[in-house]
C-alpha positions in Angstrom: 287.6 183.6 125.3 284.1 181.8 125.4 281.5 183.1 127.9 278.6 180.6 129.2 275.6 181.6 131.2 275.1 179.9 134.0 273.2 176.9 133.6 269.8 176.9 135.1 270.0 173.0 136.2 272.5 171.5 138.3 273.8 167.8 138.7 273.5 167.2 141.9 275.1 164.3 144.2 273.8 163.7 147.8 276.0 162.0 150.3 274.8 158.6 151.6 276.4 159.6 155.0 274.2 161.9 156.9 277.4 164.6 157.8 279.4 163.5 154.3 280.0 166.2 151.8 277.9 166.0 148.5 279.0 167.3 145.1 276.6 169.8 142.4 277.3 170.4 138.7 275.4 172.4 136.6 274.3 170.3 133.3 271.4 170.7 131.1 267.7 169.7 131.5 268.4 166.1 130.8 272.0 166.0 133.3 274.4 166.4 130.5 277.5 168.1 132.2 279.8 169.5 130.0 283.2 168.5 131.2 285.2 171.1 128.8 283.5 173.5 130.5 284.4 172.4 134.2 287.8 173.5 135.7 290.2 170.2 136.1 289.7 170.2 139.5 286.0 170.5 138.9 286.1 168.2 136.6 288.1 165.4 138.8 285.7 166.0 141.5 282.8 165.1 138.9 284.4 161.6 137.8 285.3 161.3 141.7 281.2 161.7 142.3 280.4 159.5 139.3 282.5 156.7 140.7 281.5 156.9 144.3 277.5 156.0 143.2 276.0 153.2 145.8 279.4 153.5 147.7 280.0 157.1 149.2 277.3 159.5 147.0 273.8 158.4 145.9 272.5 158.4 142.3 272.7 162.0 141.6 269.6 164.2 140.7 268.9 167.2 138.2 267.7 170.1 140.4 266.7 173.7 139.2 268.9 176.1 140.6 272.9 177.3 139.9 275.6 177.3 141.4 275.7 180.8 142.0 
């Protein structure tokens, strides 16, 4: 089994909506997500976010932080 640490950046996606739900995955320093690493429904939830830009989700952000 591979361990990762936690990733000290997230990807994050704000809702356009001001009560909508918004989306964070951790990535590297330059937003890189690693979508091996996400569960499949993390991972759905992240090409769900990706498509959703302009529509439902602005253009998502690299924050400092984790998930954790």
């Amino acid at each position: 089994m591979i361990q990762t640490r936690p990733s000290p950046y997230l990807l994050r996606f704000k809702s356009l909506f001001e009560n909508g739900p918004g989306y964070a995955f951790p990535c590297d320093d330059r937003g890189r997500v690693d979508l091996d690493g996400l569960s499949e429904s993390a991972r759905n939830d992240y090409l769900y976010a990706r498509a959703m830009i302009g529509r439902e989700l602005a253009a998502p952000a690299v924050e400092a932080g984790d998930l954790h």
